[in-house]
C-alpha positions in Angstrom: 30.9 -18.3 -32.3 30.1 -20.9 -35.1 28.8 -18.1 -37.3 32.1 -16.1 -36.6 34.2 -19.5 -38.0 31.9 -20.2 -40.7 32.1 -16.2 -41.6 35.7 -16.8 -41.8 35.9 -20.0 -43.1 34.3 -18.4 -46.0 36.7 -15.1 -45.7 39.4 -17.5 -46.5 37.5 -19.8 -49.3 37.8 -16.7 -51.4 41.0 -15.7 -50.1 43.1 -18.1 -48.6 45.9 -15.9 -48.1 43.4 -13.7 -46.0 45.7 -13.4 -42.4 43.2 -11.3 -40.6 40.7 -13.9 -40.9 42.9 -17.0 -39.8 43.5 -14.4 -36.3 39.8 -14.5 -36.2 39.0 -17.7 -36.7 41.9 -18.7 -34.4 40.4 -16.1 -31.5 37.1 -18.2 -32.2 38.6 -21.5 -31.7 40.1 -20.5 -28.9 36.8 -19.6 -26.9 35.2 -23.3 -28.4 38.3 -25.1 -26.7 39.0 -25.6 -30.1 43.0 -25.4 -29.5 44.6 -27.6 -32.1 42.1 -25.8 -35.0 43.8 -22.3 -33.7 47.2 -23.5 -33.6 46.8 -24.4 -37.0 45.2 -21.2 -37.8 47.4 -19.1 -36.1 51.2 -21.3 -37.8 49.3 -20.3 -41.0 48.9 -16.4 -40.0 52.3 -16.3 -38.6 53.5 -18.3 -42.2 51.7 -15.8 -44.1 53.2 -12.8 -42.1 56.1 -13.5 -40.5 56.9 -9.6 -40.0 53.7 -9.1 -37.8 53.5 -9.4 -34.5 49.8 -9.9 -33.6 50.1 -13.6 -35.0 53.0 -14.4 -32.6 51.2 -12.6 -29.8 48.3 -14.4 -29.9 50.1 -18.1 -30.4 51.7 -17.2 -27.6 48.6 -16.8 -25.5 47.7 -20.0 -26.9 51.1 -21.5 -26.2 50.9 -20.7 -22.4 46.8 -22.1 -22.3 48.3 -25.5 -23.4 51.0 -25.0 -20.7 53.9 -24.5 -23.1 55.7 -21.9 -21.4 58.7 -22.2 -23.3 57.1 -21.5 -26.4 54.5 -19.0 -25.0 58.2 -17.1 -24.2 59.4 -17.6 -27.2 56.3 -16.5 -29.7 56.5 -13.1 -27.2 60.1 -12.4 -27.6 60.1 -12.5 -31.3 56.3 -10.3 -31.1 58.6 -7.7 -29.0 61.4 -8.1 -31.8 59.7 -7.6 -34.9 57.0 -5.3 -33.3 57.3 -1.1 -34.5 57.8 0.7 -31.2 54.3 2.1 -31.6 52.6 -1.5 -31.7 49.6 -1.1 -29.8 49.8 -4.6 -28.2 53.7 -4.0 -26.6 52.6 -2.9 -23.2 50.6 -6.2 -23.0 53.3 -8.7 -24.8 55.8 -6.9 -22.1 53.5 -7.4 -19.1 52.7 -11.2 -20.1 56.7 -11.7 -20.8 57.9 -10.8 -17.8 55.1 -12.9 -16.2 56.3 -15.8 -17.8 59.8 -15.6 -17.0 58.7 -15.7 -13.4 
């Protein structure tokens, strides 16, 4: 995993606007326990792109890890909102939505 963030820390070096790469790095973070580094990486992504949904998808599965449900809900809800109806991660953001409102 600490090639995969030093691969994208250099991604975004040269491009810091690069969004795919701060999901990346984010998803690698995640799996070091490196939470505060992805949330960082993920605000960015979701600042960056605010019309796609994969950024709020994946905060939210962040959110709910740190045991903010609230926000875990909330991150979902606007994924499902400003998600085309033929976003592959729906079925998935629906399932793990009407888990958390449980």
């Amino acid at each position: 995993l600490g090639g995969a963030i030093e691969d994208t820390n250099q991604a975004i070096r040269i491009e810091p606007k690069h969004y795919n790469a701060r999901i990346n790095r984010a998803l690698a973070r995640m799996k070091k326990d490196d939470l505060d580094g992805a949330r960082t990486d993920l605000d960015d992504a979701v600042t960056l792109d605010p019309r796609n949904p994969n950024g709020y998808s994946v905060r939210s599965s962040l959110r709910e890890k740190k045991g903010d449900k609230n926000g875990a809900v909330e991150d979902l809800e606007t994924a499902l909102r400003i998600a085309p109806k033929s976003w592959p991660g729906r079925e998935k953001a629906e399932e793990s939505l009407a888990r958390l409102r449980k």
